[in-house]
C-alpha positions in Angstrom: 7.0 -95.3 -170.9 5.5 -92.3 -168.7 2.2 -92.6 -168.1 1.2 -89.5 -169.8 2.2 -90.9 -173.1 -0.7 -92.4 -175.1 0.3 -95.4 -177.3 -0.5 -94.7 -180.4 -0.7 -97.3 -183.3 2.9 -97.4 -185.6 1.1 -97.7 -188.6 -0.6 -93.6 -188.5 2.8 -92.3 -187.5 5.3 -90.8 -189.7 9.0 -91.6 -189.5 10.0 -88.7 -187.2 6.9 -89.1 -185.2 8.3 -92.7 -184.7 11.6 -91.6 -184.3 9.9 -88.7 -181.8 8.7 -91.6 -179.4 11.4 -93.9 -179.8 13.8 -91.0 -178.0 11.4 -90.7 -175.5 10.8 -94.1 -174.4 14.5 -94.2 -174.1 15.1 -91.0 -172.4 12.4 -92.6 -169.6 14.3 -95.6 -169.5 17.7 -93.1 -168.8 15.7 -91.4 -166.3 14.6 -94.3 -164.3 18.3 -95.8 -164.4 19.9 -92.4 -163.2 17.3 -92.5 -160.7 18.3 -95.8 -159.4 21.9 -94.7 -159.9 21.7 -91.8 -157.7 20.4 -94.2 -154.8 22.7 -96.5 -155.3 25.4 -93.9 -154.7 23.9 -92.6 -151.7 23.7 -95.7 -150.1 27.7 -95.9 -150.7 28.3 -92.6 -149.9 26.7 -93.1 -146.7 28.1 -96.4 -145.9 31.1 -94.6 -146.6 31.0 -92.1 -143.8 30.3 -94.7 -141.0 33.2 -94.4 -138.2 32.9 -94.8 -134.4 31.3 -91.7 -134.1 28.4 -92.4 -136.1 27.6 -95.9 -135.8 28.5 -99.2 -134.2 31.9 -99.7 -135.7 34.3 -99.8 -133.4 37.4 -96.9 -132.9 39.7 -99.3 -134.5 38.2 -99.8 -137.6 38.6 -95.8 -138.0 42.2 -96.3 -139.2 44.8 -94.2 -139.5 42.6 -91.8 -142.0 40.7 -91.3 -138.2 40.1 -87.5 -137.7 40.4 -85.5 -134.8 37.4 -84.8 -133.2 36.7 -81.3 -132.5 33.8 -81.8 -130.2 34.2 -81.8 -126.3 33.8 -84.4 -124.8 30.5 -83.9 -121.9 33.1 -83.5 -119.0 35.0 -80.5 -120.5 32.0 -78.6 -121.2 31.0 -79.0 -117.9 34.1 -77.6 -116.7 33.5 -75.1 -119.3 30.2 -74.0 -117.6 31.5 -74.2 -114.1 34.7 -71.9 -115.1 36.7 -74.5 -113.6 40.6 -75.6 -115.3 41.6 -79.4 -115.5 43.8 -80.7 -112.4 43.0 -79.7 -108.9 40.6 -77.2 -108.2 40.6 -74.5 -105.8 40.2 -75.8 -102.3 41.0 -79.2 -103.3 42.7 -81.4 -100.9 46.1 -81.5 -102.7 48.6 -84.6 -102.9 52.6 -83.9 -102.9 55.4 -85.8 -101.6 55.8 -86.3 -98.3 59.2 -86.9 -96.2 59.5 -90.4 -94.9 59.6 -90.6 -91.0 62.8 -93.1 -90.5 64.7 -92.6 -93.6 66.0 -96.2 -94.6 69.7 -94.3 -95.3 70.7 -91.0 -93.8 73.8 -89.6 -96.1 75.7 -86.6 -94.0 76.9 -83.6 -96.3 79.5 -81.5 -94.5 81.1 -77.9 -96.3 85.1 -78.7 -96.4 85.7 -74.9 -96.4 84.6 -71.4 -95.7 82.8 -69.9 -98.3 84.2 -66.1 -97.1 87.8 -67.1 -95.9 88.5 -70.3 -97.7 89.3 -72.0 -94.3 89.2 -75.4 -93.9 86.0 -76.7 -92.0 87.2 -80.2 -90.8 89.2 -79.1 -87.9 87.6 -76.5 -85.1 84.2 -75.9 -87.1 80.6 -76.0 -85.1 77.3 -77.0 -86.0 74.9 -73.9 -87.0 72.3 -75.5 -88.2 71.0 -78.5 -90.6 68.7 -78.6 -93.7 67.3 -81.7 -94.8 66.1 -83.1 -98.2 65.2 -86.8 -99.4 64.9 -88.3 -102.3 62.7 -91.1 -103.0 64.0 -93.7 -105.5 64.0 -97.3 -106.7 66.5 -99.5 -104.4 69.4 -100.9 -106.5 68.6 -104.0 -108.3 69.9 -107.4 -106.7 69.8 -111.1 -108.3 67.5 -114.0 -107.1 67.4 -114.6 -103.2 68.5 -117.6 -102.6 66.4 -119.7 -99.7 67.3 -123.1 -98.7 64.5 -125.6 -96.9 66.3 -128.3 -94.9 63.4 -130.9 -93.9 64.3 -132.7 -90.9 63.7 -136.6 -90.5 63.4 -137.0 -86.7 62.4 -140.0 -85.0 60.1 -140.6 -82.4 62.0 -141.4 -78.6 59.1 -143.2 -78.3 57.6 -145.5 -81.0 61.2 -145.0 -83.1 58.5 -143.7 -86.0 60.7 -141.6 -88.3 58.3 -138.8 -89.2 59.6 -135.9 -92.2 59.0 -132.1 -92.0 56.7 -130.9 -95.3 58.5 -128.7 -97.5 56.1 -125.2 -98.7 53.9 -125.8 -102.0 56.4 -123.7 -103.9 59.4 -125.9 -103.1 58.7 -129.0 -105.1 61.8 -130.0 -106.8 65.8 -129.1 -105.7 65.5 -125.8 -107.2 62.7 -124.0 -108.5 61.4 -120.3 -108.8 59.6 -119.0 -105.7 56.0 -117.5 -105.9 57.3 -113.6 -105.6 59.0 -114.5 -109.2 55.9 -116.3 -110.6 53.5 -113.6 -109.3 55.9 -111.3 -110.9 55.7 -112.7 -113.8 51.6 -113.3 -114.2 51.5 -109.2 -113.2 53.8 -108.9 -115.9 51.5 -110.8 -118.8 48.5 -110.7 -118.1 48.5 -107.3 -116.4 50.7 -105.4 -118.4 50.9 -107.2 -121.4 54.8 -107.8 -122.1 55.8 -110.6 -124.5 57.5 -113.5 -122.9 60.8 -112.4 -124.4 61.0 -109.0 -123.2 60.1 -110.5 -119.6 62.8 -112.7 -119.7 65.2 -109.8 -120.7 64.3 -108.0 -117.7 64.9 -110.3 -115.4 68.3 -110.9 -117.2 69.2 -107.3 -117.3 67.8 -106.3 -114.1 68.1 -109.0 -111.8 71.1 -111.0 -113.9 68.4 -113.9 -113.8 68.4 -116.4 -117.1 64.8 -117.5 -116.9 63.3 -119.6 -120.3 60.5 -118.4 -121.8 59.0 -121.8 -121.0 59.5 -121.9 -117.4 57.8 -117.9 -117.5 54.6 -119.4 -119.3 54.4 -122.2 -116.9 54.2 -119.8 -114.1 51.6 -117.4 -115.8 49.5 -121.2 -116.9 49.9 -122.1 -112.8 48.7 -118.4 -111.8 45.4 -118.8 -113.7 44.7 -121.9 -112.1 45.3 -120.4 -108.2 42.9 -117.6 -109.7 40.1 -119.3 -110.6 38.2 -119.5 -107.5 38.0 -115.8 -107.5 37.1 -116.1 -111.4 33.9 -118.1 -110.1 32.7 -115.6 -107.5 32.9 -112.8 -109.9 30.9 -114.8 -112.2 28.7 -115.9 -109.2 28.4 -112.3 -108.2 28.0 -110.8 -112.1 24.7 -113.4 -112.6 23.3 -112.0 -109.1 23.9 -108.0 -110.1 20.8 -106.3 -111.1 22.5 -104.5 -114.2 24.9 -106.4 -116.7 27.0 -104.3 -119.0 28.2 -106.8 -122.1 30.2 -106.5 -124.8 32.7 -108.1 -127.8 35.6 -107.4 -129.9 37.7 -109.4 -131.9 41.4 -110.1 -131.1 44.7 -112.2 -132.1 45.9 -114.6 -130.1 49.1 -116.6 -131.5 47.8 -114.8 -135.2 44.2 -116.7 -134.9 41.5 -114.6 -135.0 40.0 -114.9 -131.6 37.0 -112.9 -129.5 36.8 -111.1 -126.4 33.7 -111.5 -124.1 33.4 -109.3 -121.7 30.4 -109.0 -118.5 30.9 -106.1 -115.9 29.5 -103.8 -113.5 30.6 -100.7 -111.5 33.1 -103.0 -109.7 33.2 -106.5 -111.4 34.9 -107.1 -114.6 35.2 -111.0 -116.2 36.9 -111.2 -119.9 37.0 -114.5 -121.7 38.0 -115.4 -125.1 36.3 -117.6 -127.7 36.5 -118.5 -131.3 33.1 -117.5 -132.1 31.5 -114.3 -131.8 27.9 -115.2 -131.1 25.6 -117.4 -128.7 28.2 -120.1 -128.6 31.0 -117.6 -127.3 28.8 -115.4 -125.4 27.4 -119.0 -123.2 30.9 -119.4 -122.8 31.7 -116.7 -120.7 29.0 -118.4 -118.2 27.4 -114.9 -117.2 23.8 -114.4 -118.9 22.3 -117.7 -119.4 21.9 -117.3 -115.2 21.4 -113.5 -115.4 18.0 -112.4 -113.9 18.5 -108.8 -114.2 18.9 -106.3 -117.2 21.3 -106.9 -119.6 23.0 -103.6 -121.5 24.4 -104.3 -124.9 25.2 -102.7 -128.2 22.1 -104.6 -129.9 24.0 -107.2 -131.0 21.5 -109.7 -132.4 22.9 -112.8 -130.8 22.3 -111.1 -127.1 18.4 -111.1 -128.0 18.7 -115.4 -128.0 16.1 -117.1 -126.9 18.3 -119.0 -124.5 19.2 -116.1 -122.3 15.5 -116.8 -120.9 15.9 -115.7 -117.3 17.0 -111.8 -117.9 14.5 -109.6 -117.1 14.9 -106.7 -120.0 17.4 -105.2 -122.3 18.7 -101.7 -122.9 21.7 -100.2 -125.1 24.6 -98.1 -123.9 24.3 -94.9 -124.0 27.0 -94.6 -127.0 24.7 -97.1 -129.3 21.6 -94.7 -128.2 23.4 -91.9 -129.7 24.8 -93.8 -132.5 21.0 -94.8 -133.2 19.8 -91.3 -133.1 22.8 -90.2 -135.2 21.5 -93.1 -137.7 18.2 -92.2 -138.0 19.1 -88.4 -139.0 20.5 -90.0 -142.0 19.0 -91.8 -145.2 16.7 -94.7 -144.0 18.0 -97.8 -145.8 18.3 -101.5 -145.6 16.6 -103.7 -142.5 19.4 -102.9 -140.4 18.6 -99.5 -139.1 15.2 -100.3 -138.7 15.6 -103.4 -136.5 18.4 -100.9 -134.5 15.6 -98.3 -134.5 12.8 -100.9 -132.9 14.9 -102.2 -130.2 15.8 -98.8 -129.3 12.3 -97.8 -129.1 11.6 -101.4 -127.4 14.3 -101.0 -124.4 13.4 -97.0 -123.9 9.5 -98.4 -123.0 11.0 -101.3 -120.8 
């Protein structure tokens, strides 16, 4: 009942008096419920126009209802300023072709007749000049070289030891697929993403090669392992760098929900994949539990653990910075803006 209302006794009041108060008292209790109501659907509302540009969701959760966005990005508006057009600018070193020195094949192309008199050219012609063109283009595609390793057995003239030449690491059985193939092949996957299938297709319709999808993943499996002393230096060199950008996303691997940690700087990238998104998956990666410098994340709670001890402060990208300004111009609601809020206003004093 509003507080303006004075209780008054049932007993003095007439029956439309009563009835008077009754519709009151319920009218308040309408009021306060629409009240509530009206929140409620601004909450939704708002949670409602979240997208990439406006919060922490990522681009692919925009879906295909994502709009265009009609702002410039910082880079065009600069260009914008500077009256300057995209591509090469004006006194810019430029790149074009350039001829080859010692073409690999020289083709000659010779007139067979005159174009005024329609005599032949073949016979009694001379030279009166050349003009010269080349074309640069993919050399035709051949099968599998074929080398053959013959390891001698020779025996000593003078102890009648019989002593075998070593055959290379990549020549372990009769036959087998030489490391141009199987670095092919790890480019192929891991670099440019083609299903095993499709590379096996290639090589068939390119190279006539029948290569099994099996033997294809065994070479990409044996790749990562040659690798992986260059995985730990970049890991060595990543908890040494005096900045740390880190990151997540979730991804599919074989149909299983999977996630993607990721550690770089301006020149060192090292991805790993998990099945947890938090502490446990981020400690896998090996990168921030020996991190003594600053870490730069998108506030994700689990980078604030306690067991990242050694860094020495935190900071968000700018994106998140402007996703957290973006936030706070809207309706303050739930704990989750405000804990976004303080760490942003904890990592600008840092």
């Amino acid at each position: 009942m509003p507080a303006d209302v004075v209780a008054t006794p049932t007993s003095s009041l007439s029956g439309t008096e009563a009835l008077v108060l009754l519709l009151l008292a319920v009218c308040w209790e309408q009021r306060r419920e629409i009240g509530r109501l009206e929140q409620r659907n601004e909450e939704l509302s708002r949670r409602l126009g979240l997208n990439s540009t406006n919060s922490s969701k990522p681009p692919s959760s925009d879906g295909l209802k994502r709009q265009r966005r009609t702002a410039r990005s910082p880079e065009r508006e600069r260009r914008k300023k500077l009256g300057r057009r995209a591509g090469k600018q004006k006194g810019a070193p430029g790149h074009h072709l350039a001829p080859v020195v010692e073409p690999k094949r020289v083709v000659a192309l010779l007139p067979a007749l005159c174009e005024k008199c329609y005599a032949s050219l073949v016979e009694g012609s001379t030279e009166a000049g050349v003009e010269k063109r080349q074309v640069l283009d993919m050399p035709p595609p051949s099968g599998l070289e074929a080398t053959e390793y013959q390891a001698f057995h020779l025996r000593c003239g003078g102890c009648g030891e019989v002593t075998k030449a070593a055959f290379p690491e990549w020549a372990k059985a009769p036959v087998s697929y030489g490391p141009r193939l199987q670095a092919t092949a790890s480019y192929w996957k891991v670099h440019q993403h083609v299903p095993y299938e499709r590379m096996a297709e290639q090589l068939h319709d390119i190279h006539g090669a029948d290569v099994s999808v099996g033997a294809l993943a065994a070479m990409v499996a044996r790749g990562g392992e040659r690798v992986q002393p260059a995985v730990e230096e970049i890991k060595r060199q990543l908890q040494r760098a005096p900045v740390v950008n880190v990151d997540e996303t979730g991804g599919h691997v074989k149909g299983v929900l999977k996630w993607v940690h990721g550690a770089a700087t301006d020149r060192l990238t090292l991805l790993g994949i998990d099945d947890r998104r938090g502490v446990v998956g981020i400690r896998a990666l090996g990168v921030l539990e020996e991190l003594t410098g600053i870490v730069i994340h998108d506030a994700w709670p689990a980078y604030w653990s306690a067991r990242f001890e050694k860094l020495s402060g935190h900071g968000l990208c700018n994106a998140h910075y402007a996703e957290a300004g973006i936030m706070r111009n809207q309706p303050a609601s739930g704990p989750t803006l405000l804990v976004l809020a303080g760490r942003v206003a904890l990592s600008s004093s840092a």
